[in-house]
C-alpha positions as CSV (number, residue, x, y, z in Angstrom):
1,X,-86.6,221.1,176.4
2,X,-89.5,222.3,178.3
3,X,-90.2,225.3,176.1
4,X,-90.0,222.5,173.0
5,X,-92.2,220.4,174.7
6,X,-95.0,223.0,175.3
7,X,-94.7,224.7,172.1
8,X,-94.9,221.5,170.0
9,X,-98.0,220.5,172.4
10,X,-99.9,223.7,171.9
11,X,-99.1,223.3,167.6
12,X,-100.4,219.4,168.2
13,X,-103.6,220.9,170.5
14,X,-104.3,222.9,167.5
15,X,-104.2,220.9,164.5
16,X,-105.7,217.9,166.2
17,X,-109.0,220.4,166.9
18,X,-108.6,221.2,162.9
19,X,-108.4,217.3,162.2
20,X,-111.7,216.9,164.2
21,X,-113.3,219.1,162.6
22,X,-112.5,218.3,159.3
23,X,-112.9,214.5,159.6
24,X,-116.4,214.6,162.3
25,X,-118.7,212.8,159.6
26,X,-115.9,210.2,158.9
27,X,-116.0,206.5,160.1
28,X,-114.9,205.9,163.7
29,X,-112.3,203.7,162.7
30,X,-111.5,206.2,160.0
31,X,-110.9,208.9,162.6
32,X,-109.0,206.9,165.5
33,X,-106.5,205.8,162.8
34,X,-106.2,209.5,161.7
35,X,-106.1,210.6,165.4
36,X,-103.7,208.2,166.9
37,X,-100.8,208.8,163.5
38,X,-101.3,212.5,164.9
39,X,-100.3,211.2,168.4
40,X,-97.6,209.0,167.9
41,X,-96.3,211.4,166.0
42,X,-95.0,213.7,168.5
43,X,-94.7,211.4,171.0
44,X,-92.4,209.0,169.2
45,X,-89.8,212.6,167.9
46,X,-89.7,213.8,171.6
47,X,-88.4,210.4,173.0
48,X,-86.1,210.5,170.0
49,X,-84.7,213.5,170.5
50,X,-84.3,213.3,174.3
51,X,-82.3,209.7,174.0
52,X,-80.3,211.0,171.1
53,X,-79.6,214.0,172.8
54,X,-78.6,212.0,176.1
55,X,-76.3,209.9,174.5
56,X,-74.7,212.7,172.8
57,X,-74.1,214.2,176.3
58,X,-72.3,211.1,177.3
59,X,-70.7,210.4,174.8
60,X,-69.8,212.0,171.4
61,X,-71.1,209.9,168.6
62,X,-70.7,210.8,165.2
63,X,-73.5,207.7,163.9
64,X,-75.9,209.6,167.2
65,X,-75.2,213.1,165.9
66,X,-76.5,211.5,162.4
67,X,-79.9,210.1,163.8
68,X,-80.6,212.8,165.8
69,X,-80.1,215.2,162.5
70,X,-82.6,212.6,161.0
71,X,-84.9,213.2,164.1
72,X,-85.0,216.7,163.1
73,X,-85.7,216.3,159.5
74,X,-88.8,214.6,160.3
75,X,-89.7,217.3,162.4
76,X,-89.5,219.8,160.0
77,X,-91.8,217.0,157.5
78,X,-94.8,217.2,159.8
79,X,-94.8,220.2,161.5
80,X,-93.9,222.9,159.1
81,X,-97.3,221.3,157.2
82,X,-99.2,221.5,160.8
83,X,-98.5,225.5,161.0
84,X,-100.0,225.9,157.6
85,X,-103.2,223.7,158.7
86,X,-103.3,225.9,161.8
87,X,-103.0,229.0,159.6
88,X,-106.1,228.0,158.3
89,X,-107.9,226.4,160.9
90,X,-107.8,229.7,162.9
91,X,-108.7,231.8,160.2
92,X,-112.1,229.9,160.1
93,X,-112.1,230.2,163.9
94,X,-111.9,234.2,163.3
95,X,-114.5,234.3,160.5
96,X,-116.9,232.3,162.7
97,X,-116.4,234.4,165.6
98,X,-116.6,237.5,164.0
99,X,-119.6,235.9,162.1
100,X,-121.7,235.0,165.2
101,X,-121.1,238.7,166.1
102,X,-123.0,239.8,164.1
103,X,-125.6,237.4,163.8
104,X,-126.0,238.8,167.5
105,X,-126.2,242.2,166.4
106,X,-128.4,241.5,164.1
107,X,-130.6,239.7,166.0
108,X,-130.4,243.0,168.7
109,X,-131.5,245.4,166.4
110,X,-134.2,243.4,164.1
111,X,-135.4,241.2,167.1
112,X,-135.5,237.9,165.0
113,X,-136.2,235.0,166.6
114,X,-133.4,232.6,166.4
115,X,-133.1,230.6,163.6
116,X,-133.0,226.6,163.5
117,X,-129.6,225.6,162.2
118,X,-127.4,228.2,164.6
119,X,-125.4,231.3,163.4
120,X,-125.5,232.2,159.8
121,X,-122.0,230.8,157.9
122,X,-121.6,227.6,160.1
123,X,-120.8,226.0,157.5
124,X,-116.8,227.3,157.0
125,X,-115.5,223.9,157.8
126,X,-114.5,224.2,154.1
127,X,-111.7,226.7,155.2
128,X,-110.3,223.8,157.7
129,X,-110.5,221.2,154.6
130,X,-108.7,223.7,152.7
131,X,-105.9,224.1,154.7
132,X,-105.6,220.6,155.2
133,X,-105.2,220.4,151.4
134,X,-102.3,223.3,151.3
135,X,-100.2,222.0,154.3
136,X,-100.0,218.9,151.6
137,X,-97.6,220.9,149.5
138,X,-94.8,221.8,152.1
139,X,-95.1,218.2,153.6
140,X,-94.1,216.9,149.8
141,X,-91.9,219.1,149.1
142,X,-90.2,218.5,152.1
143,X,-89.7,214.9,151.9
144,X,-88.9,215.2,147.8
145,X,-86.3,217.6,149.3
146,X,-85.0,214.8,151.5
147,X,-85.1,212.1,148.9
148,X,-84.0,213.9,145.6
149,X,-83.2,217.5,146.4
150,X,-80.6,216.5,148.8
151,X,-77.7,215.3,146.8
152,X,-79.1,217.5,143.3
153,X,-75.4,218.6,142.9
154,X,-75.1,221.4,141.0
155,X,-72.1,223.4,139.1
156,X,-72.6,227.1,139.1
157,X,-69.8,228.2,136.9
158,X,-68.5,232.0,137.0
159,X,-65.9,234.1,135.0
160,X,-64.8,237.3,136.1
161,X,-62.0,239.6,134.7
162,X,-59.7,242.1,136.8
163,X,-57.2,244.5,135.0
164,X,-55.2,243.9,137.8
165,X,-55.2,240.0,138.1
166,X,-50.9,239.0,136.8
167,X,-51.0,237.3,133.4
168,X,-49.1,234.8,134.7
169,X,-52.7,233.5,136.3
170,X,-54.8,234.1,133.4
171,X,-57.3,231.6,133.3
172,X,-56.5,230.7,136.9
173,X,-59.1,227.9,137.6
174,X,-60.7,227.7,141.3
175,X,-63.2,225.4,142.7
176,X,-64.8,226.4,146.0
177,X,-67.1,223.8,148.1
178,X,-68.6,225.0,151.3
179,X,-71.0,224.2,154.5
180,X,-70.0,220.3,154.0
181,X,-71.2,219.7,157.6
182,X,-69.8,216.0,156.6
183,X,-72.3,214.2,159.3
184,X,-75.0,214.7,157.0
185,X,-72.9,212.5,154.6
186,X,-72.7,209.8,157.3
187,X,-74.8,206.9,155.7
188,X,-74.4,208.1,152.1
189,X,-70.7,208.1,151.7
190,X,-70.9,207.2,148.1
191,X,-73.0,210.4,147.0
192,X,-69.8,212.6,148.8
193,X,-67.6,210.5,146.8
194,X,-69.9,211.6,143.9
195,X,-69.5,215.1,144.6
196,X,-65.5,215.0,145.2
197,X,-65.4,213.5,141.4
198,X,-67.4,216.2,140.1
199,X,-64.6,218.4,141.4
200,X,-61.6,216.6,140.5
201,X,-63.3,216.5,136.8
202,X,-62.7,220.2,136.8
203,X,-59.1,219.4,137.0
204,X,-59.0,223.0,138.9
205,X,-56.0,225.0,139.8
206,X,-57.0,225.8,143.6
207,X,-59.9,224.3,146.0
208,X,-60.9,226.4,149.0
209,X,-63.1,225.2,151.3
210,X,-64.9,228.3,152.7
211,X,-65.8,226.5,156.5
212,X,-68.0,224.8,158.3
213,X,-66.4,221.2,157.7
214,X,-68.3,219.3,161.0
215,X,-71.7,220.2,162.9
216,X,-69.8,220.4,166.4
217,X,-67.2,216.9,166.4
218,X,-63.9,216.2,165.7
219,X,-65.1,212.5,165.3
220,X,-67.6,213.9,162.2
221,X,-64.3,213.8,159.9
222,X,-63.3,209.8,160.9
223,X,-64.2,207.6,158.0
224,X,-64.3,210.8,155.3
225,X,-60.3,211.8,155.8
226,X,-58.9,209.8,152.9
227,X,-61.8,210.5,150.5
228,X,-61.4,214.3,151.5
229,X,-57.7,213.8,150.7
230,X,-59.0,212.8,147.4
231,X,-59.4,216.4,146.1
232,X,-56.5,217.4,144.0
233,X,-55.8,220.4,142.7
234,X,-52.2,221.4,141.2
235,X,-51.6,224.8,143.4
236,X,-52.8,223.2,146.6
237,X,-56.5,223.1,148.6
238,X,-57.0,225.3,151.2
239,X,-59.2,225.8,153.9
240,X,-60.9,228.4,156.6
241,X,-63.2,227.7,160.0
242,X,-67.0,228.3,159.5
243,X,-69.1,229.2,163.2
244,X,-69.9,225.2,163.3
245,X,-66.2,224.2,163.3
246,X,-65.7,225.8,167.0
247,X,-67.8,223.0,168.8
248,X,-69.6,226.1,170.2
249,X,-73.0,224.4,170.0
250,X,-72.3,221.6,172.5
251,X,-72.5,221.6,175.9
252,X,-68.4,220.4,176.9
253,X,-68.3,219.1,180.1
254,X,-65.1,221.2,180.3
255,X,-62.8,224.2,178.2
256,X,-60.4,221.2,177.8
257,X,-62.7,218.8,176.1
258,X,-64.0,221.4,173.8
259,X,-60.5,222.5,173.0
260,X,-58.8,219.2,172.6
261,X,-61.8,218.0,170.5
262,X,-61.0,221.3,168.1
263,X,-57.6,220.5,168.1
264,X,-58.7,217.3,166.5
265,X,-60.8,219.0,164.0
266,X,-57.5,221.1,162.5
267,X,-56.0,217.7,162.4
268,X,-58.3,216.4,160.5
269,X,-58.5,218.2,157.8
270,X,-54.6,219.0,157.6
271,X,-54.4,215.0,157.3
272,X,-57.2,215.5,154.8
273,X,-54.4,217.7,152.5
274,X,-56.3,221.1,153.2
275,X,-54.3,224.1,154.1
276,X,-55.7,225.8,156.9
277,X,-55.6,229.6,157.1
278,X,-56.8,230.5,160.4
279,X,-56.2,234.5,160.2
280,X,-53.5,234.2,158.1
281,X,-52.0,233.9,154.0
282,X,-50.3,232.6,151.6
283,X,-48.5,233.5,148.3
284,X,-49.7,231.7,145.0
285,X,-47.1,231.9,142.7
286,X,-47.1,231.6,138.3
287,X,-44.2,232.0,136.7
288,X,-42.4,235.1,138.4
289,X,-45.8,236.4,139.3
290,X,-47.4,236.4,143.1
291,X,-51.0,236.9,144.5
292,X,-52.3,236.7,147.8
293,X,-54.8,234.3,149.6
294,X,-55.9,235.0,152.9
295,X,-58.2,233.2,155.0
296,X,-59.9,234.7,158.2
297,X,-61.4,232.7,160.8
298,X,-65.3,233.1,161.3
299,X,-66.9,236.7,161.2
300,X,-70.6,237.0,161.6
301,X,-72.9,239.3,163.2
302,X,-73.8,238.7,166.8
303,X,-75.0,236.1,168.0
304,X,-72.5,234.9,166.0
305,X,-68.9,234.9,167.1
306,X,-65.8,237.0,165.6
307,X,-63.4,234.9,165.8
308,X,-62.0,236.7,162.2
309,X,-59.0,239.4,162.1
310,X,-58.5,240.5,158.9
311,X,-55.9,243.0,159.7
312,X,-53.9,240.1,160.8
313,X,-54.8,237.7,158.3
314,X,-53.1,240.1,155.6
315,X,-50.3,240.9,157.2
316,X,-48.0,238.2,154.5
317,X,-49.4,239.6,151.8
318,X,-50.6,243.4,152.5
319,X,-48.1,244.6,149.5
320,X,-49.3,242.7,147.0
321,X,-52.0,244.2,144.5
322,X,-53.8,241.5,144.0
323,X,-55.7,239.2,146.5
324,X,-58.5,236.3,147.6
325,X,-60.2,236.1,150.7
326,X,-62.0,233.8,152.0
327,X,-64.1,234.6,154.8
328,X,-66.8,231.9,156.0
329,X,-69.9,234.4,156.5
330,X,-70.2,237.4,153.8
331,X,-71.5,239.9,156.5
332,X,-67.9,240.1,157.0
333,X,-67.4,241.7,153.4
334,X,-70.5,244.3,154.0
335,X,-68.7,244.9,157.6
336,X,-64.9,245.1,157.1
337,X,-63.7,244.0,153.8
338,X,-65.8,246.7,151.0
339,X,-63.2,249.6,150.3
340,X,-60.1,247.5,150.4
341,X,-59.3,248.1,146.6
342,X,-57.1,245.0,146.6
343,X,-58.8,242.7,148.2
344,X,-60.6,241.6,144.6
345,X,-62.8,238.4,145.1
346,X,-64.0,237.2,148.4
347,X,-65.3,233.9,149.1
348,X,-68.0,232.7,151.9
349,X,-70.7,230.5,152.6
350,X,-72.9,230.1,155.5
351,X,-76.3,230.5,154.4
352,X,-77.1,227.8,152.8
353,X,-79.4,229.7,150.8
354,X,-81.7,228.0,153.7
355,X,-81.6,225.3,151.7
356,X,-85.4,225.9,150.4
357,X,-86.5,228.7,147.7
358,X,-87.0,229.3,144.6
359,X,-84.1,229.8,141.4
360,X,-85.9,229.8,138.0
361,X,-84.9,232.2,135.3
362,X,-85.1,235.9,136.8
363,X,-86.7,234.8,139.9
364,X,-83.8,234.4,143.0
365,X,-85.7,233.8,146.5
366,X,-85.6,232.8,149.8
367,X,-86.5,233.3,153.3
368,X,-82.8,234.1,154.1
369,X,-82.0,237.1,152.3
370,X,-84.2,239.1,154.9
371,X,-81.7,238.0,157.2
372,X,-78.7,237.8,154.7
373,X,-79.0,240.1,151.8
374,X,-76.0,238.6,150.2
375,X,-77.3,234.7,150.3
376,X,-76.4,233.4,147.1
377,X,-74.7,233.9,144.2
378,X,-72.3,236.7,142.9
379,X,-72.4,240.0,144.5
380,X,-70.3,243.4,143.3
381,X,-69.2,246.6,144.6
382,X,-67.8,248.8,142.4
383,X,-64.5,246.8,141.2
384,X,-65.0,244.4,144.6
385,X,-66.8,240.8,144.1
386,X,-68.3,238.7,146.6
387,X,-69.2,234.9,145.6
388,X,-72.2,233.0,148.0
389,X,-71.7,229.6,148.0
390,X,-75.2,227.8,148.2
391,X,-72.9,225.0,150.3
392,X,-72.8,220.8,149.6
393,X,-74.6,219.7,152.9
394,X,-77.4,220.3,155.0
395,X,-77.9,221.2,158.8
396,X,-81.0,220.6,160.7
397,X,-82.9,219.5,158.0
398,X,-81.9,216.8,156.3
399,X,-82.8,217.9,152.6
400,X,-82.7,220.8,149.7
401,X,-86.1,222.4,148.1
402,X,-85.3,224.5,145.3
403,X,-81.5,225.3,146.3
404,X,-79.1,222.5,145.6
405,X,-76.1,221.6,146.9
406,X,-73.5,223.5,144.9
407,X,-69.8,223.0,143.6
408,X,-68.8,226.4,142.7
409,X,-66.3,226.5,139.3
410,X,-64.4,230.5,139.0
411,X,-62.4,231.4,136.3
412,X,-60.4,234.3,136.9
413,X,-59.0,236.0,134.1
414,X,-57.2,239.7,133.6
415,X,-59.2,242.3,131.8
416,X,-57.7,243.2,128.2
């Protein structure tokens, strides 16, 4: 909390010099209004933050957990903007420095006698303005994010073809939803209800939740279990753990709280109608033809955990030619699943795709594929697919620029 504090002082020091700068020839009342919105601004998210965060130490509370997600939304609204002000204001700090340099040398070598009106380019507050003007953009698109991008649902729909897939599951039609993190449904109840109609209108064959259900709290689900147990699908729903589902990012006041609060978590969602596959499979069976799903619990690259075992999870199904996986982060696939020839399609999530970037025609960005080259989308290794679900909710900031939340329709069907 103290590092918080200090760092979100320094950012404020910083941008509140800019604003002065910027606004010196402005009205008085003009600037004391501008001033003290700067102020109350951080004053009024730390105080937030600390009583949300105090209650949630006390007490798990899914309608807390929701406001203090809220909290940090905001954050993100006015201080991403403040860095790119900074940016700014410190570049014209540099170019007056390194301007006044060598005014000085100048004035060493020529001997001029100082000129009235200072050092030569004094008059850079321009750069300052500037800035001001770009970190409008980020702020905008931030809160449209919160207010429109947010619940943009969107359908990516894939078909892929196997020579191995059965005929008998020609045509088989799967619907995978990921990263619900359902507390950032919590007061909008009737746009997840949106969503879980937009998947039933599929009338699909399989769903399979690819993890990450809750933030941290069994208590996230109550409220949501019957409209979760609204998803039909005629071979059954199924579902894995994503690293959020552990409670691993709350501080339990003992091993037995954190466990008995997971323990509620798988009940949930087995009251909700998933299946859960927690290193383990199943047989889908069409006609008198058989493939395997597996599901493996969460896999990802330190920091975070491994909970996964993939040799386990296939031990039901390890004769069968044809299988799904489902595997919450796709690191896993780079790390432990390429070069299993019959493990065909694997599913994850995770990413979010950061939930800010840029999809428009041929151009695919975002900050996260320097962290997670496979963010989004469909992915292929020789006869070996990989599918990125973009996920349907939001964690730590409340909103979507540029990647929606996404309802993933796959067609399989066998190669001719």
């Amino acid at each position: 909390m103290l590092v918080i504090v200090a760092v979100i002082l320094i950012v404020d020091l910083l941008s509140f010099k800019g604003l002065q700068r910027v606004f010196q020839k402005r009205s008085q009342l003009f600037r004391y209004i501008i001033y003290s919105i700067h102020w109350l601004v951080p004053v009024i998210l730390l105080l937030l933050s600390l009583f949300f965060s105090l209650s949630l130490k006390k007490q798990i509370n899914a309608s807390v957990a929701s406001k203090l997600f809220i909290t940090g939304g905001v954050f993100f609204l006015f201080y991403l903007p403040k860095f790119v002000f900074i940016f700014f204001h410190l570049a014209e700090d540099i170019l007056k420095a390194f301007a006044f340099l060598l005014y000085k040398i100048k004035q060493l070598f020529h001997r001029e006698e100082k000129r009235e009106g200072g050092v030569p380019l004094s008059r850079m507050k321009f750069i300052s303005t500037l800035g001001l003007g770009v970190a409008a953009l980020p702020f905008f698109s931030l809160l449209g994010g919160m207010v429109f991008g947010r619940f943009n649902f969107k359908i990516f729909r894939i078909s892929q073809s196997f020579p191995d897939l059965p005929e008998a599951f020609n045509g088989l039609k799967i619907v995978q939803i990921s990263d619900l993190h359902i507390s950032s449904y919590y007061n909008n109840k009737d746009k997840l209800k949106q969503a879980i109609d937009l998947v039933n209108r599929e009338n699909p064959d399989l769903i399979l939740f690819t993890g990450d259900m809750v933030d941290n709290y069994a208590e996230e689900m109550n409220g949501f279990i019957d409209m979760l147990g609204s998803l039909k699908a005629k071979m059954g729903k199924y579902s894995i753990l994503g690293n959020h589902d552990y409670g691993d990012y709350h501080s339990w006041p003992s091993e037995e709280a954190k466990k008995a609060n997971h323990a509620k978590m798988l009940e949930n969602q087995e009251k909700a109608g998933f299946k859960l596959l927690l290193n383990d499979a199943v047989t889908l069976h069409a006609g008198n033809e058989v493939i395997g799903l597996i599901g493996v619990e969460n896999w990802g690259k330190p920091p975070f955990a491994q909970y996964g075992d993939f040799n386990k999870a296939e031990t039901k199904v390890k004769d069968l030619d044809f299988r799904i996986l489902m595997s919450h982060d796709p690191s896993h696939w780079d790390a432990e699943i390429i070069g299993r020839k019959h493990v065909q399609i694997t599913l994850s999530g995770h990413t979010h795709g950061m939930q800010f970037g840029i999809e428009k025609g041929n151009v695919k960005w975002s900050p996260v594929q320097y962290k997670y080259p496979r963010w989004a989308g469909l992915y292929r290794e020789e006869n070996q697919f990989l599918y990125v679900n973009r996920g349907i909710g939001c964690i730590g900031y409340p909103g979507r620029v540029g990647i929606f939340p996404e309802i993933t329709v796959i067609e399989l069907t066998r190669e001719t």
